[in-house]
C-alpha positions as CSV (number, residue, x, y, z in Angstrom):
1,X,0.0,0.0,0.0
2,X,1.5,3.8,-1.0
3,X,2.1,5.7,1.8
4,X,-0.9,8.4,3.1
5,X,1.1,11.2,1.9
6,X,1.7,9.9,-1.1
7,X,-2.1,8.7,-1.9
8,X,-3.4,12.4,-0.7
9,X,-0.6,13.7,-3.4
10,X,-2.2,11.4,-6.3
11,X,-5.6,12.0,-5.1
12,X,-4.7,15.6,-5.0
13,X,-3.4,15.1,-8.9
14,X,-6.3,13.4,-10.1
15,X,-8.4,16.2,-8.8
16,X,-6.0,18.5,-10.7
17,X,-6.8,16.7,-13.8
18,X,-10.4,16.2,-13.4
19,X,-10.8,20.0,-12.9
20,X,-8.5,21.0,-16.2
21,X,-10.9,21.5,-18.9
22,X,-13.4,23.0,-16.9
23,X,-10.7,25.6,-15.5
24,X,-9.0,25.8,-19.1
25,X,-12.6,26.7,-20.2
26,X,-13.1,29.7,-17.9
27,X,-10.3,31.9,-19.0
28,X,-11.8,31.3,-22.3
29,X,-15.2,33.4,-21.3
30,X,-15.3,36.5,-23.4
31,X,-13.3,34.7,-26.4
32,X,-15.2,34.3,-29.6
33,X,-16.7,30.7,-29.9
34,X,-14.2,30.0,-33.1
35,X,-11.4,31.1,-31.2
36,X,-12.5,29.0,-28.3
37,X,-12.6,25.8,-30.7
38,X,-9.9,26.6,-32.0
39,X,-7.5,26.5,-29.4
40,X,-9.5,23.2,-28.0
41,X,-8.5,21.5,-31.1
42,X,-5.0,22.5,-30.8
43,X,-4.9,21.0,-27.4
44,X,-6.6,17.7,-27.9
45,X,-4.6,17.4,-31.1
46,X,-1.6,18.2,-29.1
47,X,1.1,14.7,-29.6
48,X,-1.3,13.2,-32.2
49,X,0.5,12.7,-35.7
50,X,-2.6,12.1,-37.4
51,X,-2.8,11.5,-41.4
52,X,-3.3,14.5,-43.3
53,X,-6.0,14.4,-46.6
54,X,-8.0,11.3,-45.3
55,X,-10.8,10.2,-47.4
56,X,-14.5,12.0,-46.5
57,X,-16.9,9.7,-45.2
58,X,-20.5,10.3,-44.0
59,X,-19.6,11.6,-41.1
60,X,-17.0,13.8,-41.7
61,X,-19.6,14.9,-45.3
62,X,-21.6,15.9,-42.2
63,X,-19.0,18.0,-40.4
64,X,-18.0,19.6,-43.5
65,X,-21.8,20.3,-44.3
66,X,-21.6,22.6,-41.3
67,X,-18.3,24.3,-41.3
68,X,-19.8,25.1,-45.0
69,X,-22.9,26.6,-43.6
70,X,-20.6,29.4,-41.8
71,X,-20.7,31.3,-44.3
72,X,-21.4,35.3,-44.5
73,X,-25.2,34.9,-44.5
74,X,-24.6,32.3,-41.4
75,X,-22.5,34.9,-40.1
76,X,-25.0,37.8,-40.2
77,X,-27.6,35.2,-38.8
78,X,-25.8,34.8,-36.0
79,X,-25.5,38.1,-35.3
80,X,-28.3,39.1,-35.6
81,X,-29.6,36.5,-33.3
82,X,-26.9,38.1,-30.7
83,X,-28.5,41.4,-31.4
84,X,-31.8,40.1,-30.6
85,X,-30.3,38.3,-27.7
86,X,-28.8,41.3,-26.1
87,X,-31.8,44.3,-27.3
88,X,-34.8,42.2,-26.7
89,X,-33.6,40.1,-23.7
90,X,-30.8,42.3,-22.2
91,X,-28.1,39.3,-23.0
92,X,-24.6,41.0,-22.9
93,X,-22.2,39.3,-25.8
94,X,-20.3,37.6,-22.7
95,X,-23.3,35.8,-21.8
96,X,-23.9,35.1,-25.4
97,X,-20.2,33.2,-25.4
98,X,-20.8,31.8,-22.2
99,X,-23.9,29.5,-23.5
100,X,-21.4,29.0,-26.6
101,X,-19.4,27.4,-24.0
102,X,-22.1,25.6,-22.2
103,X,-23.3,23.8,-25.4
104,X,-19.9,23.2,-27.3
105,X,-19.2,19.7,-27.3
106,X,-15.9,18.3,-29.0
107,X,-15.7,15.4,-31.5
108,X,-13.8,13.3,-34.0
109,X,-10.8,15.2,-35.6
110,X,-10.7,12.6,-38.4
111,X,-13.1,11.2,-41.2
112,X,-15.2,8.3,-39.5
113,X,-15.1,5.7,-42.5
114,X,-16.7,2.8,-40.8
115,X,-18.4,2.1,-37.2
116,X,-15.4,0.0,-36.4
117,X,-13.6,3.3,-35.7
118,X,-16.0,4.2,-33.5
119,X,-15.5,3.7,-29.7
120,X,-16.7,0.2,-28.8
121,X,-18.4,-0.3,-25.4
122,X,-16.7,-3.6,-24.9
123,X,-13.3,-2.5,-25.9
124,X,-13.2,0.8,-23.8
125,X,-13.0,0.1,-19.6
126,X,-12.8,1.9,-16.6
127,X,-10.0,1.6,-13.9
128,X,-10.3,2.9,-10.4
129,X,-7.6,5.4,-9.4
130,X,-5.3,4.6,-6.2
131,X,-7.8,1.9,-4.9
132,X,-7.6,2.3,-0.6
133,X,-8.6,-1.0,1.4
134,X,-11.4,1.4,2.8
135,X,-12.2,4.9,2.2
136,X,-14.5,7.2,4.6
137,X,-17.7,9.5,3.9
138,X,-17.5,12.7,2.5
139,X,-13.7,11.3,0.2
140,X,-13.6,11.4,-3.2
141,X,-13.0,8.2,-5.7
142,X,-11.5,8.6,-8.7
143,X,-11.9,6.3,-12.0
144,X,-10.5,6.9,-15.4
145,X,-12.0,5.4,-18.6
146,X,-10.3,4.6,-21.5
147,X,-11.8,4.9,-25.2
148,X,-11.0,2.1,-27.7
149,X,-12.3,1.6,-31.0
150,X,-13.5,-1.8,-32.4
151,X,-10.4,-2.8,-33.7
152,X,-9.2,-2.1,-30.1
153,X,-7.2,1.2,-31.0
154,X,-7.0,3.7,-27.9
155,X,-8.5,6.8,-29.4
156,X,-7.0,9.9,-28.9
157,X,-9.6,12.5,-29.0
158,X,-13.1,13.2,-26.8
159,X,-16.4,13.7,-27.3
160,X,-18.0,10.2,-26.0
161,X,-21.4,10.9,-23.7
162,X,-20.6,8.4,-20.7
163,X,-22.8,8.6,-17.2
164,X,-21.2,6.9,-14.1
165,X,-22.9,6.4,-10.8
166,X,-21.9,4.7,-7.5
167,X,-24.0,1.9,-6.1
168,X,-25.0,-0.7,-3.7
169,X,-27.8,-2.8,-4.9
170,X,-28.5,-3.7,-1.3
171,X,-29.2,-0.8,0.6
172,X,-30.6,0.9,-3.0
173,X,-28.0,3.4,-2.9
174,X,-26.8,5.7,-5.8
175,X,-25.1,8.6,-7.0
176,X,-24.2,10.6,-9.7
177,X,-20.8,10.6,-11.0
178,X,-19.2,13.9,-12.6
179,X,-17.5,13.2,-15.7
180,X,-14.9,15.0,-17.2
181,X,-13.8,15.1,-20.8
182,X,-10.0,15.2,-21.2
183,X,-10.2,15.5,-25.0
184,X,-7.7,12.7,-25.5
185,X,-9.9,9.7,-25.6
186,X,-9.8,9.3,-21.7
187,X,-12.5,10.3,-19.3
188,X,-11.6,11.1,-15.8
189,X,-15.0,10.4,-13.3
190,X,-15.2,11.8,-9.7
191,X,-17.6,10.4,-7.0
192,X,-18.1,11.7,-4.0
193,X,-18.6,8.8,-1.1
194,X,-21.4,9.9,0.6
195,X,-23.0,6.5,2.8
196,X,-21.5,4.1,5.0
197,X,-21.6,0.6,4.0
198,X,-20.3,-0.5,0.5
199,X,-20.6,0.1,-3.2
200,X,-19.3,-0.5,-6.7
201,X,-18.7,1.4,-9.8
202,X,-20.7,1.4,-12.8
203,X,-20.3,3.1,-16.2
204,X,-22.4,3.3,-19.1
205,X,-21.3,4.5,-22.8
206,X,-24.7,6.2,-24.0
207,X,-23.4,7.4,-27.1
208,X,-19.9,7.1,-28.9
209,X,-18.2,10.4,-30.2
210,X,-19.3,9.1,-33.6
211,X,-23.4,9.0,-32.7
212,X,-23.5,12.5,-31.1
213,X,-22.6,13.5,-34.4
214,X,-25.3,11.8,-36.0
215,X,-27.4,13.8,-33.4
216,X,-25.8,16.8,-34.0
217,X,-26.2,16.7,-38.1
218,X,-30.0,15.6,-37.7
219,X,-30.7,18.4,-35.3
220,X,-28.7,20.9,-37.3
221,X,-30.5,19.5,-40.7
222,X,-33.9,17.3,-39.8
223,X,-35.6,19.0,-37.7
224,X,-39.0,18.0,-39.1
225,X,-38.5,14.4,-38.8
226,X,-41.4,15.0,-36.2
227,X,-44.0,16.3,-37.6
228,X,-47.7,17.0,-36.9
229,X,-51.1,17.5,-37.6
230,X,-53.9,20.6,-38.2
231,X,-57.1,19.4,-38.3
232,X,-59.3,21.7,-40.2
233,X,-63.3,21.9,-39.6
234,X,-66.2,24.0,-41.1
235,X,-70.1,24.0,-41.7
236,X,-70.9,21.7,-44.8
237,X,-74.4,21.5,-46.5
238,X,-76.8,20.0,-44.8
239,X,-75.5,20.3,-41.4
240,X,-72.7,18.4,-42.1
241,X,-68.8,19.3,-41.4
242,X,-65.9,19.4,-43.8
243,X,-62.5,18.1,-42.3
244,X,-59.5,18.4,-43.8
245,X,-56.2,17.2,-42.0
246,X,-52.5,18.5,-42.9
247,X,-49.1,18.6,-42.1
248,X,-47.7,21.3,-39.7
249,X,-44.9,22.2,-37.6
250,X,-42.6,25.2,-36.5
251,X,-41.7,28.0,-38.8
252,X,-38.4,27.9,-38.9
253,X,-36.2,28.6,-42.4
254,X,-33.8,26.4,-42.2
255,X,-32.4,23.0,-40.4
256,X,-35.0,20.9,-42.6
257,X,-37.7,22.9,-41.1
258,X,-38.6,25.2,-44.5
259,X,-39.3,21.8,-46.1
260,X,-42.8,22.4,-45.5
261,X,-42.9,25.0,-48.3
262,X,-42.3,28.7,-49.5
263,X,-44.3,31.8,-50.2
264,X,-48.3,30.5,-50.5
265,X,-47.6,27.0,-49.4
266,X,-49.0,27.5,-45.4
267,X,-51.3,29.1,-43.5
268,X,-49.3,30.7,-40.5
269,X,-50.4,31.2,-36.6
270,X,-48.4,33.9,-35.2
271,X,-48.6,35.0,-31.5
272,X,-49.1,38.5,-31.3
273,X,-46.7,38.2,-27.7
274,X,-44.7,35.6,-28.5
275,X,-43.9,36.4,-32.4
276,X,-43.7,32.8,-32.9
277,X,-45.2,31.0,-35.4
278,X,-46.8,27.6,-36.1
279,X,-47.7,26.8,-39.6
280,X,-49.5,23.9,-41.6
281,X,-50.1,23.0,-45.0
282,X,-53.3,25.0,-46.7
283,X,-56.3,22.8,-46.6
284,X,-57.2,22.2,-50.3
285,X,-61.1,23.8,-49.4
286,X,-61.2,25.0,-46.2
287,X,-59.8,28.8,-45.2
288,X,-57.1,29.2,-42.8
289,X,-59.6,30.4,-40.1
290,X,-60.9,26.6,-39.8
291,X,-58.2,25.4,-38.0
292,X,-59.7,23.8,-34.9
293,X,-57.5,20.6,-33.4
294,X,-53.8,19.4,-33.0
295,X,-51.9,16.2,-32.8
296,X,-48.7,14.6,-32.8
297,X,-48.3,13.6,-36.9
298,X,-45.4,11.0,-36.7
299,X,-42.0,9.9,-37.0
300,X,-39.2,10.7,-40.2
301,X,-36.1,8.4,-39.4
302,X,-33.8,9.3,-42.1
303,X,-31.2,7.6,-41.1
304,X,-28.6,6.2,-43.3
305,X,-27.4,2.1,-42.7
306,X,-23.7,3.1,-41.1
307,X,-25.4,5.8,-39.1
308,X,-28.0,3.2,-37.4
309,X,-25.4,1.0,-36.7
310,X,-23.5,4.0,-35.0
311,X,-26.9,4.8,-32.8
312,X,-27.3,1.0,-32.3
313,X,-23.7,1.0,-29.8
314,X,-26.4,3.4,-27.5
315,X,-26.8,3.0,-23.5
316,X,-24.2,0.0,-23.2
317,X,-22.2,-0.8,-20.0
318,X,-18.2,-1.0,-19.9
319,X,-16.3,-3.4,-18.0
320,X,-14.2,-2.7,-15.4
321,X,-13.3,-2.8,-11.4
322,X,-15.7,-4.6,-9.7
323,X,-13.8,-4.2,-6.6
324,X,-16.2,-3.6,-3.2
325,X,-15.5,0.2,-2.4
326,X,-15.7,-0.3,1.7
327,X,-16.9,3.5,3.4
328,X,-16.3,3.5,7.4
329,X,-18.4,6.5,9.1
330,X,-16.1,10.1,9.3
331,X,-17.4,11.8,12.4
332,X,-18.6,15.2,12.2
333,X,-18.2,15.1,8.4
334,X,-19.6,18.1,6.7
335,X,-19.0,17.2,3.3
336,X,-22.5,15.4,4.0
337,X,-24.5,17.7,6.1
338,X,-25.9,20.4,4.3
339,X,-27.1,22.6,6.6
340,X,-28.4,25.2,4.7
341,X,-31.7,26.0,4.4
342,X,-33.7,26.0,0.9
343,X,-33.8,29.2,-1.2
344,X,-33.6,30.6,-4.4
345,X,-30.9,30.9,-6.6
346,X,-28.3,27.9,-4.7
347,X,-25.7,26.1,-6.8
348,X,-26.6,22.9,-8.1
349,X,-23.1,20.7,-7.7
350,X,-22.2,17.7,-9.2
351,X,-23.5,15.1,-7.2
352,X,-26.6,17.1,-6.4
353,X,-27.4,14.8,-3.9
354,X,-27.7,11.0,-3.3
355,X,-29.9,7.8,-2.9
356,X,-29.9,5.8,0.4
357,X,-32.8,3.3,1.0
358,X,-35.0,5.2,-1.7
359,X,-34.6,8.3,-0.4
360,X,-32.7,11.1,-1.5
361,X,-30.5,13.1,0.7
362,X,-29.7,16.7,-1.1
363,X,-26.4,18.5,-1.4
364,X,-28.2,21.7,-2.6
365,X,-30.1,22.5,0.7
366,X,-31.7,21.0,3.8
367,X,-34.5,19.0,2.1
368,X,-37.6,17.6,4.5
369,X,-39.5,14.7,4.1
370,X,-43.2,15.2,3.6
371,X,-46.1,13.0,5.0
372,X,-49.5,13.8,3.9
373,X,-50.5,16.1,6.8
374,X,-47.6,18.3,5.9
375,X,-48.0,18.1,2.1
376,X,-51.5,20.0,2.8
377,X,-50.0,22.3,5.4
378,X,-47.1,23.5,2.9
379,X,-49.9,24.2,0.2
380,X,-52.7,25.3,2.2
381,X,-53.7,28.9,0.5
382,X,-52.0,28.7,-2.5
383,X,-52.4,29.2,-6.1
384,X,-50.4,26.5,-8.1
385,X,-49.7,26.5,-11.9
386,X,-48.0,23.9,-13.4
387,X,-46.7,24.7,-16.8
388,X,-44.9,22.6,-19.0
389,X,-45.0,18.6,-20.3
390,X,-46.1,15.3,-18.9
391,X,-43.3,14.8,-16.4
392,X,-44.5,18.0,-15.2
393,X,-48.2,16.2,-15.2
394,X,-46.9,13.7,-13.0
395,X,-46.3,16.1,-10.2
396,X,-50.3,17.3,-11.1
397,X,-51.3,13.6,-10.6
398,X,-49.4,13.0,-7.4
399,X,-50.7,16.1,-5.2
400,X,-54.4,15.1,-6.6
401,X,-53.7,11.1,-5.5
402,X,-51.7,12.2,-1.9
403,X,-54.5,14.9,-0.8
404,X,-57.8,13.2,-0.4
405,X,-59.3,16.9,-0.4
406,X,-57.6,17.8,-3.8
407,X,-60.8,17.0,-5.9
408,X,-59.9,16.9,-9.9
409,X,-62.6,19.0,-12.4
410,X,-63.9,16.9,-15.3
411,X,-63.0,20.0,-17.7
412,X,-64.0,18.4,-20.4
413,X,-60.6,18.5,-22.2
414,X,-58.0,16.0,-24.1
415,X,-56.7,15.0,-20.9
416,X,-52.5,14.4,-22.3
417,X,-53.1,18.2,-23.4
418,X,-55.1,19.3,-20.5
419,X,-55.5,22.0,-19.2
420,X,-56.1,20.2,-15.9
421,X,-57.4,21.4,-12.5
422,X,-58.3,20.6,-9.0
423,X,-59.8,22.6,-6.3
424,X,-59.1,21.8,-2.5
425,X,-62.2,24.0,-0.9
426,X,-61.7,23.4,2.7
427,X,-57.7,24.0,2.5
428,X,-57.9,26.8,-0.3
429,X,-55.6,24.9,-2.3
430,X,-56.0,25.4,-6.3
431,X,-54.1,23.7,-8.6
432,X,-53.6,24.2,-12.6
433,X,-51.8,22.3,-15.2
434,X,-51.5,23.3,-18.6
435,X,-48.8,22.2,-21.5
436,X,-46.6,24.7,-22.9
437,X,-48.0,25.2,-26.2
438,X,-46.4,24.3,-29.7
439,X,-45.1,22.1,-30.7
440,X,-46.5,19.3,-28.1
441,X,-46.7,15.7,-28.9
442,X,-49.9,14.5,-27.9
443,X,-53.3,13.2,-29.1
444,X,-56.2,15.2,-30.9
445,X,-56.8,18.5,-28.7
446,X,-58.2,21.8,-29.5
447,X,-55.6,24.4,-30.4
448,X,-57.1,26.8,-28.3
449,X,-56.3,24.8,-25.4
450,X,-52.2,25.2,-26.3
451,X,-50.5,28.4,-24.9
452,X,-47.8,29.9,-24.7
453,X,-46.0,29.8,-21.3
454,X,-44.8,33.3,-21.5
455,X,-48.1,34.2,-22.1
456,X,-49.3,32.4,-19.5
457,X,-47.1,34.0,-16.9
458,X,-47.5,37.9,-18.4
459,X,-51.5,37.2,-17.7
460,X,-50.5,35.9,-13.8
461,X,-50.5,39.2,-11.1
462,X,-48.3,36.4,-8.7
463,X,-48.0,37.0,-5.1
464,X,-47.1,35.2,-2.0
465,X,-49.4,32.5,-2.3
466,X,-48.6,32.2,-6.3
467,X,-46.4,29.2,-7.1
468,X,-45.3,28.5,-10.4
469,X,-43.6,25.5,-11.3
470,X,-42.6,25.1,-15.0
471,X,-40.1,22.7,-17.5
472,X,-39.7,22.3,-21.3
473,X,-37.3,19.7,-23.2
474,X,-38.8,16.2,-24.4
475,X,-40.8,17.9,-26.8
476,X,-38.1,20.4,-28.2
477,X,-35.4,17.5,-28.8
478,X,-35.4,17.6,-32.2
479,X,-35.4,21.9,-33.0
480,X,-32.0,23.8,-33.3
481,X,-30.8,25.2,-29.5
482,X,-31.6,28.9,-31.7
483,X,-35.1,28.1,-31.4
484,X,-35.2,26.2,-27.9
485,X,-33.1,29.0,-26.7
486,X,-35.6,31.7,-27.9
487,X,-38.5,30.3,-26.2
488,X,-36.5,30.1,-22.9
489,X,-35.4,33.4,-23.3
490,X,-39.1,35.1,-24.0
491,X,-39.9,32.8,-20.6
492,X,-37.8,34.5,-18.8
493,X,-38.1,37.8,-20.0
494,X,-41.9,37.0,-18.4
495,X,-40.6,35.7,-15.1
496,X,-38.8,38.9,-14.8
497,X,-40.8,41.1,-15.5
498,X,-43.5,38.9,-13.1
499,X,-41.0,39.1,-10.0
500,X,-40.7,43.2,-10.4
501,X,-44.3,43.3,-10.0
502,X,-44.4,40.3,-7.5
503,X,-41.2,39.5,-6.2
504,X,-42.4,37.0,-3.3
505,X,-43.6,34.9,-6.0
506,X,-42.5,31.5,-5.7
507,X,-40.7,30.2,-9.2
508,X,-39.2,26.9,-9.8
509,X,-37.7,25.3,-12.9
510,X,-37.2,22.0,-13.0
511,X,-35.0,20.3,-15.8
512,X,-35.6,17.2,-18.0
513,X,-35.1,13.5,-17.0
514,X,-33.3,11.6,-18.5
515,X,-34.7,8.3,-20.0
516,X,-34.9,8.9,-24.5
517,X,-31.9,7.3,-26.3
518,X,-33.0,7.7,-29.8
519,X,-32.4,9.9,-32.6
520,X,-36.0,11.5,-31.7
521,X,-35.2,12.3,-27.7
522,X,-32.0,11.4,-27.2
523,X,-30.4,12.0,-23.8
524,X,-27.7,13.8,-25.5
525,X,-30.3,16.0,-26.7
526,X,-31.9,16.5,-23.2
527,X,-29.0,17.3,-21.7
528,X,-28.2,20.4,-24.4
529,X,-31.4,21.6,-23.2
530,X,-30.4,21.2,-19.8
531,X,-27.6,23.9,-20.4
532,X,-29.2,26.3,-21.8
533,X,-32.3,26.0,-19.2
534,X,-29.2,26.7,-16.5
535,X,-27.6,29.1,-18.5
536,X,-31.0,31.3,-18.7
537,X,-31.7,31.1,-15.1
538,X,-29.0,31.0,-13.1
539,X,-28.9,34.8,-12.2
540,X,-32.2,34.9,-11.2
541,X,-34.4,34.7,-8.6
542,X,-35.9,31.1,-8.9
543,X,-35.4,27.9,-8.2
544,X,-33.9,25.0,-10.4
545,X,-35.0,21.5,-9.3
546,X,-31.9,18.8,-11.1
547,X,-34.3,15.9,-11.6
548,X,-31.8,14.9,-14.1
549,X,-29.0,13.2,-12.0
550,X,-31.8,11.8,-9.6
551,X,-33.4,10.1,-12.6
552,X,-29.7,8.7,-13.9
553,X,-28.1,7.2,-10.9
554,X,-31.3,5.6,-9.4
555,X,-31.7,1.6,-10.1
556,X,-34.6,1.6,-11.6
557,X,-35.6,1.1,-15.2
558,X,-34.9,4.8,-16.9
559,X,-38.2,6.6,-18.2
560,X,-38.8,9.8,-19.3
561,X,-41.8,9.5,-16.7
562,X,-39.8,8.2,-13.2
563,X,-41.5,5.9,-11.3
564,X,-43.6,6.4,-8.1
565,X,-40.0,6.2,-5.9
566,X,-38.5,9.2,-8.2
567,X,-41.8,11.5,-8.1
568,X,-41.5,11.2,-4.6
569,X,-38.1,12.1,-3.6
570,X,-38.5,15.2,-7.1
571,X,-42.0,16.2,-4.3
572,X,-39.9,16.8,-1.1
573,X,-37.4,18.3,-3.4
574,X,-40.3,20.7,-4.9
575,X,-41.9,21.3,-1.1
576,X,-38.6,21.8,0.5
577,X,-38.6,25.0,-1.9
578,X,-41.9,25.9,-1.1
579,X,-41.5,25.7,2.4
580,X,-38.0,25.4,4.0
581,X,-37.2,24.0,7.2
């Protein structure tokens, strides 16, 4: 065994190295985003003697496709989107860089000929750093991955989407591991060792380097491979109805998106507030007045043989240490304890918090447990609205199952679309859910059901008993980050203005689970969404609920709609906001 002072020098090292990129990547804030890439390609290139003029391949046809694109008239497009960023929204150009940052993600620096080159899940493995006969709560462990191809190369540059987590089957403990590209084909993982007992490492590849190209390329080109429909209704003779049904989607003039026509082709729904705008097909008869329902159309998968096989190698495990990590008790640790009590605006680290038993202990702030008695006695007098998705439902349907007093109304309404409500008279508790308007997967509903968030929250006077709870991501998966971003950004503009007029209103974000893993809702894809959610509202005064390492690390089955033990631990969570200990 190394002596102590030598394991707290290596430990001290690997820490060192962990933390490089994300250090290198702060005295890049201000840079512009080329110059940033730039001088990461430089680095991760740095001792590679890599083959110049290499063949194209799909891939690479791909990459090219998009350096191509930056061209004057991309140019201007991005700037004016930073001029609309900084006049309409009041981003300043270093925030702009600073979600350039958040989103950049590195990847092959050669043509990708065949998947063989890709990484292989049972090639690459995981070592644990300076393994200790027992550790205590509150150290950190240290693991490394290394990336191999199929034909068992190393690879020397970054980009693979791995998740790690710590865990004990027995005790149904979990947790998060942070995972840190080092842009040379390794991957160094940090766990914090937060319960006493025992546990093991785990590591899953969810998509090679290769794939999140894929994903990036059919984001950046094919964004209407979900598409859906306008169903168009008027008075016929004889008190009958004409119906006609077309294809729609978002207006948006590039990234595969103006494939729906040009010039005459559409009629066009633009929010006066929003200046958005949803479009569909002109019904051969009908005017464009008669548009009365929505629904989710269905699926485009345009993808080519050699990039299926590449999204095939998706969510796989790699082998490594199976070694029992043994944690003794550290008296009077406070790594653990997290004393602090719940309130806007806290840091969310990485782990967030942890799994013990089923129950999840929070690094963010002093979380409480609820029973039913105090579930009612945190909302009693309140006015909740719940804006956003199903996973945001599922909170709806929990509070209405918990509180025998919260009565559902039979609104009459497509019930996936909503809007939803329930009344609890005798404890003044009223409680709203509504999706967040186009686009929305979901079955037949009326259009005039689906609004806007933004709009939702300008028409709210909020308060001290207002509580608004909102989220967005499964359903934006497959649009460019400009147009997710946009949508954010006009959100919270709306919040914003909201807490000037109402600043003890209660506001809390929560983020998207983690659970798709295809080219349609891809983790990958969630967790770009993830960043730019962060990146909009980390100045301000609300609260951002991580669902998303809760829903990683736990042992059950992943779902974009968490099981009962999940919702439960995301409630406390959600009432430890509302009402602090």
């Amino acid at each position: 065994m190394p002596s102590k002072d030598k394991t707290d020098f290596q430990t001290q090292k690997q820490y060192l190295l962990h933390r490089q990129r994300s250090c290198l990547f702060k005295l890049f804030i201000g840079l512009p985003l080329l110059v940033i890439m730039c001088i990461l390609v430089e680095w991760s290139n740095m001792g590679n003697d890599n083959k110049k003029n290499i063949p194209p391949s799909f891939l690479s046809q791909h990459l090219t496709g998009l350096h191509n694109s930056s061209t004057s008239d991309d140019s201007a497009g991005s700037q004016s989107l930073r001029n609309i960023f900084q006049s309409e929204f009041g981003i300043s150009l270093q925030s702009y860089y600073m979600l350039q940052e958040a989103v950049y993600w590195p990847g092959p620096h050669r043509p990708i000929t065949h998947l063989s080159m890709s990484t292989s899940p049972e090639n690459t493995k995981f070592t644990i750093q300076n393994l200790k006969e027992s550790y205590q709560t509150g150290e950190e462990l240290f693991v490394m991955v290394h990336a191999k191809d199929f034909n068992n190369n190393s690879k020397d540059y970054g980009g693979d989407f791995f998740q790690a987590k710590l865990f004990w089957s027995k005790s149904k403990a979990s947790v998060f591991g942070d995972v840190v590209d080092l842009l040379n084909g390794s991957y160094s993982v940090r766990f914090l060792l937060p319960w006493v007992g025992e546990a093991q490492v785990a590591v899953r590849l969810i998509h090679s380097s290769e794939a999140v190209q894929v994903l990036k390329h059919h984001r950046d080109t094919d964004s209407d491979r979900v598409y859906y429909n306008g169903y168009y209704e008027a008075p016929g003779p004889n008190k009958t109805r004409l119906n006609e049904v077309v294809e729609c989607n978002v207006k948006w003039d590039k990234n595969g998106l103006e494939s729906l026509g040009t010039k005459n082709c559409c009629c066009e729904y633009s929010d006066p507030r929003t200046r958005e705008t949803w479009r569909c097909k002109k019904p051969k008869s009908l005017p464009c007045s008669a548009l009365v329902y929505h629904s989710m159309g269905s699926y485009r998968n345009r993808l080519t043989k050699e990039e299926k096989a590449l999204m095939e190698e998706t969510n796989k495990g790699i082998r490594g240490n199976e070694n029992i990590i043994k944690i003794l008790h550290s008296p009077g640790n406070k790594t653990i304890d997290v004393p602090e009590k719940c309130r806007p605006g806290l840091h969310t680290p990485v782990p967030a918090g942890f799994f013990l038993d089923d129950v999840w202990t929070s690094f963010v702030c002093n979380i409480r447990h609820f029973t039913l008695q105090t579930t009612t006695k945190c909302l009693k007098d309140k006015h909740i609205y719940m804006m956003g998705d199903s996973t945001m439902r599922q909170w709806f349907e929990f509070f209405v199952k918990t509180i025998p007093t919260l009565k559902q109304m039979n609104l009459h309404v497509q019930y996936n679309a909503g809007p939803l409500m329930a009344v609890d008279v005798e404890n003044n508790i009223d409680l709203h859910w509504r999706a967040h308007g186009f686009p929305f997967r979901t079955l037949k509903t009326a259009v005039a059901s689906l609004h806007y968030i933004s709009n939702e929250i300008d028409d709210l006077a909020g308060g001290p008993h207002t509580i608004i709870m909102l989220n967005l991501g499964p359903h934006f998966t497959t649009y460019p980050l400009d147009f997710f971003t946009l949508r954010v950004l006009r959100i919270r503009k709306a919040l914003l203005a909201l807490l000037q007029r109402a600043p003890d209103t209660t506001v809390i974000i929560k983020t998207v689970n983690t659970g798709y893993k295809d080219i349609f809702g891809s983790d990958w894809y969630s967790l770009q969404l993830n960043r730019v959610l962060r990146w909009a509202f980390q100045d301000m005064d609300v609260y951002i609920l991580d669902v998303w390492q809760m829903t990683a690390c736990h042992y059950s089955k992943e779902n974009i709609h968490p099981g009962p033990i999940i919702i439960k631990n995301e409630i406390d969570v959600l009432l430890s906001f509302i009402c602090p200990a």
